[in-house]
Biopython code that builds the backbone (N, CA, C, O; Angstrom):
import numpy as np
from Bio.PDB.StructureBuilder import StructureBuilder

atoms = [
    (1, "UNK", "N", (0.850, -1.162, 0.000)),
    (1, "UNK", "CA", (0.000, 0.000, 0.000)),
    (1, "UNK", "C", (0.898, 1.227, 0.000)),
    (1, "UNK", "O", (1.972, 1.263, 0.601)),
    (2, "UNK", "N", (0.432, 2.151, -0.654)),
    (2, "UNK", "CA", (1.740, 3.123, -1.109)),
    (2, "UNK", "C", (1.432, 4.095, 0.028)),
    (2, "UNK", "O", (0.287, 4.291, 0.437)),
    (3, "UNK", "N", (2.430, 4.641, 0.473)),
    (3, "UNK", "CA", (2.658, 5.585, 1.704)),
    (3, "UNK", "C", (2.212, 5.163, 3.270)),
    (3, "UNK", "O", (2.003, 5.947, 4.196)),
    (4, "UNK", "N", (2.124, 3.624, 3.295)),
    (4, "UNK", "CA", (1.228, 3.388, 4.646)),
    (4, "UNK", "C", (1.918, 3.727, 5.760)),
    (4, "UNK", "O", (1.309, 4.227, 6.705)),
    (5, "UNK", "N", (3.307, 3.506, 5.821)),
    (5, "UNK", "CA", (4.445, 4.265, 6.456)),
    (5, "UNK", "C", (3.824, 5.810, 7.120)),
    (5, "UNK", "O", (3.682, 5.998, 8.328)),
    (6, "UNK", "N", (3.616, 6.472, 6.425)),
    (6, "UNK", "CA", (3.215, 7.956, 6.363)),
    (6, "UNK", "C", (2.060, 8.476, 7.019)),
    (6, "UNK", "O", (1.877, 9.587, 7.516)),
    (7, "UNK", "N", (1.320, 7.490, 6.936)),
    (7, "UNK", "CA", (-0.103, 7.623, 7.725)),
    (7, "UNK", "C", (-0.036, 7.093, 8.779)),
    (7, "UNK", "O", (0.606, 6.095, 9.107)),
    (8, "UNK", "N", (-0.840, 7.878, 9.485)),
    (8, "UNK", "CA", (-0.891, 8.057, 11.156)),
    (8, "UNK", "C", (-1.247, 6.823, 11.417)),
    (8, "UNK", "O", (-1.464, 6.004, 10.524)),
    (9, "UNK", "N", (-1.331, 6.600, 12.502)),
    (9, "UNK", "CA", (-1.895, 5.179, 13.347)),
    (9, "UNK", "C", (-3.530, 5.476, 13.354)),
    (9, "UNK", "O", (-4.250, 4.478, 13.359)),
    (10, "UNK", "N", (-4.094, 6.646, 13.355)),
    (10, "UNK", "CA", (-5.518, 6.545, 13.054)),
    (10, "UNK", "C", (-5.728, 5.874, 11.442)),
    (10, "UNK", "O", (-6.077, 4.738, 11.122)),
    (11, "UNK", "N", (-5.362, 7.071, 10.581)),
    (11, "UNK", "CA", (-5.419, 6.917, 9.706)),
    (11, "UNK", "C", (-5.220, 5.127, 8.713)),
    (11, "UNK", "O", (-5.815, 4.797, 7.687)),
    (12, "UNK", "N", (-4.216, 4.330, 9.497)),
    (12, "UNK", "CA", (-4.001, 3.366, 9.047)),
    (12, "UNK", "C", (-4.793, 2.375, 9.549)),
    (12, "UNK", "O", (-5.034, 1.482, 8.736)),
    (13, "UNK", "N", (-5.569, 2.178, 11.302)),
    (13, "UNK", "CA", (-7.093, 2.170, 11.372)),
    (13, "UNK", "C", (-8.240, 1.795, 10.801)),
    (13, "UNK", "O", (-8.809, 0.708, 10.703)),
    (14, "UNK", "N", (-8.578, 3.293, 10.303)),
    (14, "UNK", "CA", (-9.262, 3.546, 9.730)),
    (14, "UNK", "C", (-9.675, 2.910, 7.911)),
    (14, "UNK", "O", (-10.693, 2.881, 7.219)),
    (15, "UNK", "N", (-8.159, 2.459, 7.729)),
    (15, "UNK", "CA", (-8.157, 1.755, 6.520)),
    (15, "UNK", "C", (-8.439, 0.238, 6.456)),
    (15, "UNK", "O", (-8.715, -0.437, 5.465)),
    (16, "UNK", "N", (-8.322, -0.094, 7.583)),
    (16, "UNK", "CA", (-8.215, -1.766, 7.924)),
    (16, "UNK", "C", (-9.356, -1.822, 8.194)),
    (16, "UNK", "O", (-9.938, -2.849, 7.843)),
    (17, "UNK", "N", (-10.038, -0.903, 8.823)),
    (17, "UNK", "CA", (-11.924, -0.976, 9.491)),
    (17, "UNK", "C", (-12.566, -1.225, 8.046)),
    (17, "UNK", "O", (-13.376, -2.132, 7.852)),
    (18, "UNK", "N", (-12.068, -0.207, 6.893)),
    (18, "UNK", "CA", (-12.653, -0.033, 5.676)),
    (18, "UNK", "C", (-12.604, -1.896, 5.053)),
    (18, "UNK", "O", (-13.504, -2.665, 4.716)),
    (19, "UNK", "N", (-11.710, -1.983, 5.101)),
    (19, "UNK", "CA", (-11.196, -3.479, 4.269)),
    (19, "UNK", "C", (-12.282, -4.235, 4.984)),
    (19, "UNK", "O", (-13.204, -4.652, 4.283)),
    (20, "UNK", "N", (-12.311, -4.496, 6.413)),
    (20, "UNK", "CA", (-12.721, -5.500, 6.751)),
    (20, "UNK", "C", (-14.755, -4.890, 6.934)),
    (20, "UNK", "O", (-15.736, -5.506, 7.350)),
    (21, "UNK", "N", (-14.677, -4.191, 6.667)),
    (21, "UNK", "CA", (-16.031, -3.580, 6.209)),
    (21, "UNK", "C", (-16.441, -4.189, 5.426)),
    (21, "UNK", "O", (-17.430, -4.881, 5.666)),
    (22, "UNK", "N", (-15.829, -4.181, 4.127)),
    (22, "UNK", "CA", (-15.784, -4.978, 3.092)),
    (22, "UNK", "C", (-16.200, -5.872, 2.930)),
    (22, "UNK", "O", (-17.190, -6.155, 2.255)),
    (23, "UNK", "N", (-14.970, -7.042, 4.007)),
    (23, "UNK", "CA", (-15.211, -8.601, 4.330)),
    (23, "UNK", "C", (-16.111, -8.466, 4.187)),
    (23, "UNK", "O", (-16.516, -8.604, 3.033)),
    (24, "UNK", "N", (-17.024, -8.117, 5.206)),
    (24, "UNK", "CA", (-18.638, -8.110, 5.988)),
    (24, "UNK", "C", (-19.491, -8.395, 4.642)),
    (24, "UNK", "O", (-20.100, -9.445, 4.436)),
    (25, "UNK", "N", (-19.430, -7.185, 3.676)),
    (25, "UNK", "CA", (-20.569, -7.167, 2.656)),
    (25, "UNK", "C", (-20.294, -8.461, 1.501)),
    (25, "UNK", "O", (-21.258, -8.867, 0.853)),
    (26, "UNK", "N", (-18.994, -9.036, 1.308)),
    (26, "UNK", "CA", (-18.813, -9.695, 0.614)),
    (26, "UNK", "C", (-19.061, -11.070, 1.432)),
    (26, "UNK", "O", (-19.339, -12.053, 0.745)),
    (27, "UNK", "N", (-19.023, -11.152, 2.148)),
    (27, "UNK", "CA", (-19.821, -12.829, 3.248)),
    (27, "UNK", "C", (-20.874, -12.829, 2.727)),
    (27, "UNK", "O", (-21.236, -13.573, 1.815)),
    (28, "UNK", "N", (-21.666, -11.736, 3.413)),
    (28, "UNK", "CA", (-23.468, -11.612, 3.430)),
    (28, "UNK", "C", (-23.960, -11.961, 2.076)),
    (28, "UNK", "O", (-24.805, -12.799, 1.761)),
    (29, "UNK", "N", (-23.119, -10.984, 1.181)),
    (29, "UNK", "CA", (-23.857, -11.523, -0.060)),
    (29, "UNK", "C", (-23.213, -13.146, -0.780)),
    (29, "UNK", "O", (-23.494, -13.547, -1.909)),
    (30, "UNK", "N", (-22.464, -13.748, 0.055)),
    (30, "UNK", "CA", (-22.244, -15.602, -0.159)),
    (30, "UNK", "C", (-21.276, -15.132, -1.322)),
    (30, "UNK", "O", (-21.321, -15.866, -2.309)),
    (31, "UNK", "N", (-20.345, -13.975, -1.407)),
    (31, "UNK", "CA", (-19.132, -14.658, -2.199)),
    (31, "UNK", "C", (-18.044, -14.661, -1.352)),
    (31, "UNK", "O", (-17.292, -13.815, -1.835)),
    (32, "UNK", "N", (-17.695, -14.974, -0.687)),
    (32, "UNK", "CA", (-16.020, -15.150, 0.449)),
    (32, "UNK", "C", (-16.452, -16.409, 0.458)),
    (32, "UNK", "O", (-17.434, -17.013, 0.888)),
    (33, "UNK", "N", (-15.260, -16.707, -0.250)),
    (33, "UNK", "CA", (-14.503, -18.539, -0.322)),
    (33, "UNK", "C", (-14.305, -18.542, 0.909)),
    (33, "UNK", "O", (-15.009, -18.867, 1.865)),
    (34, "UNK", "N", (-12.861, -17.989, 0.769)),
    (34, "UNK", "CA", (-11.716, -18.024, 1.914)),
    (34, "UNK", "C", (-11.121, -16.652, 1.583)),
    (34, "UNK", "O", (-11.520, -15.789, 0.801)),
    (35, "UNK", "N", (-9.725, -16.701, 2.646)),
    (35, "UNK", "CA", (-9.147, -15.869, 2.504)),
    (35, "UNK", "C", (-7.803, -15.752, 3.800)),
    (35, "UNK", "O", (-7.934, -16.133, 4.963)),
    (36, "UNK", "N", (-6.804, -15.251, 3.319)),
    (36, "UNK", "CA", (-6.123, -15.599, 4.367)),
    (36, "UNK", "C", (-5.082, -14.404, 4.590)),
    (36, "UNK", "O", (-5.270, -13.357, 3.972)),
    (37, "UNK", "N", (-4.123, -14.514, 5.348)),
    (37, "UNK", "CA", (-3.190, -13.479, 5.581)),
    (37, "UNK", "C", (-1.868, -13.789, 5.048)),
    (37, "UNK", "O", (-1.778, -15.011, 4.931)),
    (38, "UNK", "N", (-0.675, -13.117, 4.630)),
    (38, "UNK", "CA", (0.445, -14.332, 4.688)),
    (38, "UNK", "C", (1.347, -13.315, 5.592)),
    (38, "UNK", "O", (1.131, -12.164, 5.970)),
    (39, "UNK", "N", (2.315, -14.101, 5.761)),
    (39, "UNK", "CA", (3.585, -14.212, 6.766)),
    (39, "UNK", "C", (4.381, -12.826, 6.298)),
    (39, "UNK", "O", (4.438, -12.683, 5.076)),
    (40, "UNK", "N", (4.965, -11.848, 7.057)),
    (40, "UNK", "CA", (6.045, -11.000, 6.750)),
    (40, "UNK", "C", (6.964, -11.494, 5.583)),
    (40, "UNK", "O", (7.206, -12.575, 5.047)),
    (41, "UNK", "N", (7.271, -10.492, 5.473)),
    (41, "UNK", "CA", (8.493, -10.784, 4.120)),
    (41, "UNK", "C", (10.035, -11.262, 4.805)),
    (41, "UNK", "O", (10.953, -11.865, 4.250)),
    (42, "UNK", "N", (9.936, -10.749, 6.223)),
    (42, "UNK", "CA", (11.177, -11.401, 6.993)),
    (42, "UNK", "C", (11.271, -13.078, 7.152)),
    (42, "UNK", "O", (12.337, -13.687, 7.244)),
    (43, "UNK", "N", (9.915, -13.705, 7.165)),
    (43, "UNK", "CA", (9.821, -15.009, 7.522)),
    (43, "UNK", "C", (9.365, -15.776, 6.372)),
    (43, "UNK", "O", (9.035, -16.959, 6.455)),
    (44, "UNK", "N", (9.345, -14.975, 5.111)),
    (44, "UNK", "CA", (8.567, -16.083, 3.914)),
    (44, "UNK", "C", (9.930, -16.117, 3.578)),
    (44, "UNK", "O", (10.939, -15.639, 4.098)),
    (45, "UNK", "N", (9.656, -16.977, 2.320)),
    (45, "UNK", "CA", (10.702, -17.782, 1.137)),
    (45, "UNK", "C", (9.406, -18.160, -0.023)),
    (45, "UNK", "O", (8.212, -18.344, 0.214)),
    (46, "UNK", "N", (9.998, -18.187, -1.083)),
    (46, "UNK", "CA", (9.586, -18.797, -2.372)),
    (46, "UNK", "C", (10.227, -20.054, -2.606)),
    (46, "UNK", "O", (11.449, -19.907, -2.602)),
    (47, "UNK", "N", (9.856, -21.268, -2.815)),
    (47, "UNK", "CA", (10.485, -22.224, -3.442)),
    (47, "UNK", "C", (9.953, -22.817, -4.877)),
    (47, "UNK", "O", (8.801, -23.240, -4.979)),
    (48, "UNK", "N", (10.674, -22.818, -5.743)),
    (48, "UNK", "CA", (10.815, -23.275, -7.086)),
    (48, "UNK", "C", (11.383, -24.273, -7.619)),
    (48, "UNK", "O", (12.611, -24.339, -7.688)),
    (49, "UNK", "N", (10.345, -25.492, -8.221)),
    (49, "UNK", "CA", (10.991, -26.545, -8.154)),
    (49, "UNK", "C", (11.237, -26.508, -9.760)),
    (49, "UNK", "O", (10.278, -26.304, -10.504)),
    (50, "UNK", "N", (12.624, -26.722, -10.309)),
    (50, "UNK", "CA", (12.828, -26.623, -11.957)),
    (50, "UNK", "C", (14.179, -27.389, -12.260)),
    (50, "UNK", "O", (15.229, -27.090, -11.691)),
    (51, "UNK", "N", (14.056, -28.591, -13.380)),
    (51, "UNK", "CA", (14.975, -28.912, -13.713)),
    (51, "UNK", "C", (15.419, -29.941, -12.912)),
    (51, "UNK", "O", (16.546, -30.409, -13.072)),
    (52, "UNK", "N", (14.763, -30.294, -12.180)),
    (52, "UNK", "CA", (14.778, -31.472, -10.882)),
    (52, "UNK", "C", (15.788, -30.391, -9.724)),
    (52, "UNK", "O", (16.799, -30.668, -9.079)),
    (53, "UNK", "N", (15.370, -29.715, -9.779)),
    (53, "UNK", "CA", (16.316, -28.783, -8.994)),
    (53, "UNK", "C", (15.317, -27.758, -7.983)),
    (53, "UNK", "O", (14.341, -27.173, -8.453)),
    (54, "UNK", "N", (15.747, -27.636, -6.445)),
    (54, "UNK", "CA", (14.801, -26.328, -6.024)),
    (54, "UNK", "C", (15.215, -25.039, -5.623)),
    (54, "UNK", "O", (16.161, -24.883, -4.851)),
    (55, "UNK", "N", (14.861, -24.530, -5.883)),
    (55, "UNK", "CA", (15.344, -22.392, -5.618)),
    (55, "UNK", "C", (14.644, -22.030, -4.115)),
    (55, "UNK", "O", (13.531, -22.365, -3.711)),
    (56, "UNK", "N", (15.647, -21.259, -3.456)),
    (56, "UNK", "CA", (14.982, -21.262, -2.617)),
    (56, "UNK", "C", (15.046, -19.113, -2.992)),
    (56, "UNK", "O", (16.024, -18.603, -3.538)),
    (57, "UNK", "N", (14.065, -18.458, -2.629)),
    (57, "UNK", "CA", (14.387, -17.250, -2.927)),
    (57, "UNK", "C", (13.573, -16.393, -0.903)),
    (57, "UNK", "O", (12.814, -17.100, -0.240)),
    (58, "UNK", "N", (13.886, -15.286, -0.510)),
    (58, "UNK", "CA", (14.100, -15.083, 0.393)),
    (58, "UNK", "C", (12.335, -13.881, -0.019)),
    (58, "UNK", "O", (12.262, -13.244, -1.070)),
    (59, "UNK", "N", (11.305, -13.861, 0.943)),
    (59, "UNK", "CA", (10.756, -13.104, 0.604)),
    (59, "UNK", "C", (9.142, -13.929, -0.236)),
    (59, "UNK", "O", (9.359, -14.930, -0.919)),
    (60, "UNK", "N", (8.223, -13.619, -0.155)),
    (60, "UNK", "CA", (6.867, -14.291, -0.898)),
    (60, "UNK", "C", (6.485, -14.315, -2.522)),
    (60, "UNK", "O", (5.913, -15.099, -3.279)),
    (61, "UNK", "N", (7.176, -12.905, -2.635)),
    (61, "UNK", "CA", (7.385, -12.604, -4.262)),
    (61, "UNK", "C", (8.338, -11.559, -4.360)),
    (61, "UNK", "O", (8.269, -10.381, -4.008)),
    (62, "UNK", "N", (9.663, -12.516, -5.157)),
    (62, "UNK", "CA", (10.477, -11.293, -4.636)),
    (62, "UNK", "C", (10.551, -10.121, -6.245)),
    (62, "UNK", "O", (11.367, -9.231, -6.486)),
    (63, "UNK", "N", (9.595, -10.506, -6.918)),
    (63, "UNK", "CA", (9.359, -9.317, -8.109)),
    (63, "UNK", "C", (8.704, -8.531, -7.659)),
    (63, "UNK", "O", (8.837, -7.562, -8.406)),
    (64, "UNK", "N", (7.665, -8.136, -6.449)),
    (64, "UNK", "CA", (7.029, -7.278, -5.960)),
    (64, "UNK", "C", (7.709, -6.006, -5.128)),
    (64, "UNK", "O", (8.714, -6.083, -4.420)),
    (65, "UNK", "N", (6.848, -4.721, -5.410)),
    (65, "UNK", "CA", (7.854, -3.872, -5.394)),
    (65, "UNK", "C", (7.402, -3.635, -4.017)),
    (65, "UNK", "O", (8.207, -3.010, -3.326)),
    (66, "UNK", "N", (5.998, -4.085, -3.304)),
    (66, "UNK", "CA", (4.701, -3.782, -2.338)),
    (66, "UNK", "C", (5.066, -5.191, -1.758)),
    (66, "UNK", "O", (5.560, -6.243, -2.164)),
    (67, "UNK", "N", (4.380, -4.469, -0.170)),
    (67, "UNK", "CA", (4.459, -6.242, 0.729)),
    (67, "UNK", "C", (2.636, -6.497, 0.321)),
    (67, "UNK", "O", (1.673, -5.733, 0.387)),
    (68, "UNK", "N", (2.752, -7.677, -0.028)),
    (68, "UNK", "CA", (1.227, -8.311, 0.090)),
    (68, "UNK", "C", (0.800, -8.795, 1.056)),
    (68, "UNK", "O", (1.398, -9.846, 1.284)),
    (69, "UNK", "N", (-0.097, -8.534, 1.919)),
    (69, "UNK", "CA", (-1.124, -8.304, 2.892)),
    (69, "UNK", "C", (-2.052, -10.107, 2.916)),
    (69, "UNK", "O", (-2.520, -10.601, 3.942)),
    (70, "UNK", "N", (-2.089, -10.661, 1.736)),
    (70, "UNK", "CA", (-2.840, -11.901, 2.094)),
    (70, "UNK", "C", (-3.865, -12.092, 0.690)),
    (70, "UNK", "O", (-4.070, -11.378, -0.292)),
    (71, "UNK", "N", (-4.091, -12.671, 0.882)),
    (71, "UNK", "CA", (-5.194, -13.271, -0.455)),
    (71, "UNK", "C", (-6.550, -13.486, -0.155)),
    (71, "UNK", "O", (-6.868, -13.703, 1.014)),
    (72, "UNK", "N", (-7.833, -13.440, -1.516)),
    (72, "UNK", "CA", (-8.991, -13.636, -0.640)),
    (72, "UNK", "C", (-9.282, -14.063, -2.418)),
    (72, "UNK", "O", (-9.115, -13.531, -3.515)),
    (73, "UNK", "N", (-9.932, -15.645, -1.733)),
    (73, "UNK", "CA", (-10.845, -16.033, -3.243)),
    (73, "UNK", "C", (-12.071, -16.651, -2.914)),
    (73, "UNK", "O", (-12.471, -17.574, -2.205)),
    (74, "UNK", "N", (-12.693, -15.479, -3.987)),
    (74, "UNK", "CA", (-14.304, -14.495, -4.248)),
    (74, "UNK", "C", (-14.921, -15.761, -5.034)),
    (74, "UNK", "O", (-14.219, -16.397, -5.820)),
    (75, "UNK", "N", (-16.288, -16.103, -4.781)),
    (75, "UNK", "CA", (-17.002, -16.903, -6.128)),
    (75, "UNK", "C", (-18.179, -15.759, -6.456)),
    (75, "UNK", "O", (-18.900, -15.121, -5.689)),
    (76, "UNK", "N", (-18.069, -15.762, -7.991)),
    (76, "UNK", "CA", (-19.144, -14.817, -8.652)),
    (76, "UNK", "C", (-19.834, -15.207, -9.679)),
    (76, "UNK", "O", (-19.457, -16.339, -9.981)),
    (77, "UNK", "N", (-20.463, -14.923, -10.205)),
    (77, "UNK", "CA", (-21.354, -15.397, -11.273)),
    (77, "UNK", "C", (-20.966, -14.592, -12.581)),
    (77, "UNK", "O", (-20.774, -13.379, -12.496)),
    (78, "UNK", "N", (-20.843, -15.297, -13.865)),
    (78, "UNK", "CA", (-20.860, -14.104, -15.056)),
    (78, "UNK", "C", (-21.897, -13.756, -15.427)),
    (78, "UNK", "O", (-22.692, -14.672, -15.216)),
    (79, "UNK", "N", (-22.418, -12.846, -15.921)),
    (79, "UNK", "CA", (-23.618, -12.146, -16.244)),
    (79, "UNK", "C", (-24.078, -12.304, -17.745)),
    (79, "UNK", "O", (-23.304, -11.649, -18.443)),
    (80, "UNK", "N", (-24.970, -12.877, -18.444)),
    (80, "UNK", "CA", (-24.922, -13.114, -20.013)),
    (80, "UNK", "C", (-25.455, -12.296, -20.573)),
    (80, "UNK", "O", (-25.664, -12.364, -21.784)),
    (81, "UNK", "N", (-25.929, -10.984, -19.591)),
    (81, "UNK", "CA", (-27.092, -9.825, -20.491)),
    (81, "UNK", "C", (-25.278, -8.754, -20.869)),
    (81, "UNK", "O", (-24.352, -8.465, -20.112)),
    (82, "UNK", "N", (-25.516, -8.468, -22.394)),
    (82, "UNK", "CA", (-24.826, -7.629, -22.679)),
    (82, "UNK", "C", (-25.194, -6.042, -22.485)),
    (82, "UNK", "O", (-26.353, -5.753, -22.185)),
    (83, "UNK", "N", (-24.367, -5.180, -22.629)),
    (83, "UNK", "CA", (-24.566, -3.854, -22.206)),
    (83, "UNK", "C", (-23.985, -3.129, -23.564)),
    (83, "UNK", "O", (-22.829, -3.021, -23.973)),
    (84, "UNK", "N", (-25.409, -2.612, -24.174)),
    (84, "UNK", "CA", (-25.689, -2.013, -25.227)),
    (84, "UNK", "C", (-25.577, -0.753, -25.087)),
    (84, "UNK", "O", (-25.817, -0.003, -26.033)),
]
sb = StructureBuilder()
sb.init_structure("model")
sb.init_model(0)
sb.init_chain("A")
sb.init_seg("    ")
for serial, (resi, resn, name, xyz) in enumerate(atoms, 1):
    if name == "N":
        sb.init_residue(resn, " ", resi, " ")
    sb.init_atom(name, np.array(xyz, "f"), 0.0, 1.0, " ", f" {name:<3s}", serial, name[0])
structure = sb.get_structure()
C-alpha cells in the first residue's frame, strides 16, 4: 500500500476498518470462499521446483515492489445480459 508508512496510526485504522467492512458485505452476499493473511516478508521464502532442482528465494514474491497483505478467493457469477 503506497505511503502506509506515512499515515498516522488513526489513519491506518481507519483503513483496515474499511477493508474488513468490506469482508462483511462480501460474506453476506455468499461470495467469500476463503481468505487468508500471509507471513512478513522477513519469515517467507519462495520455493521453485525446476529442472529437478529447487530455488529457494528469500521473501513471498520477490518481483514485488509492495508487501502483500494476504489473499482472498471471491465466487461470482458471469452475467450473459450484454450492455448495449
Amino acid at each position: 500500500m503506497k505511503n502506509w508508512e506515512k499515515k498516522s496510526p488513526s489513519e491506518q485504522n481507519a483503513m483496515i476498518d474499511q477493508c474488513f467492512a468490506y469482508d462483511e458485505v462480501i460474506k453476506k452476499n455468499g461470495n467469500w470462499v476463503s481468505g487468508e493473511g500471509l507471513q512478513g516478508p522477513n519469515t517467507a521464502a519462495t520455493l521453485r521446483y525446476q529442472d529437478g532442482m529447487v530455488s529457494l528465494t528469500d521473501g513471498p514474491y520477490a518481483e514485488t515492489k509492495e508487501l502483500l497483505g494476504g489473499l482472498l478467493i471471491l465466487e461470482a457469477e458471469i452475467s450473459t445480459t450484454s450492455f448495449n
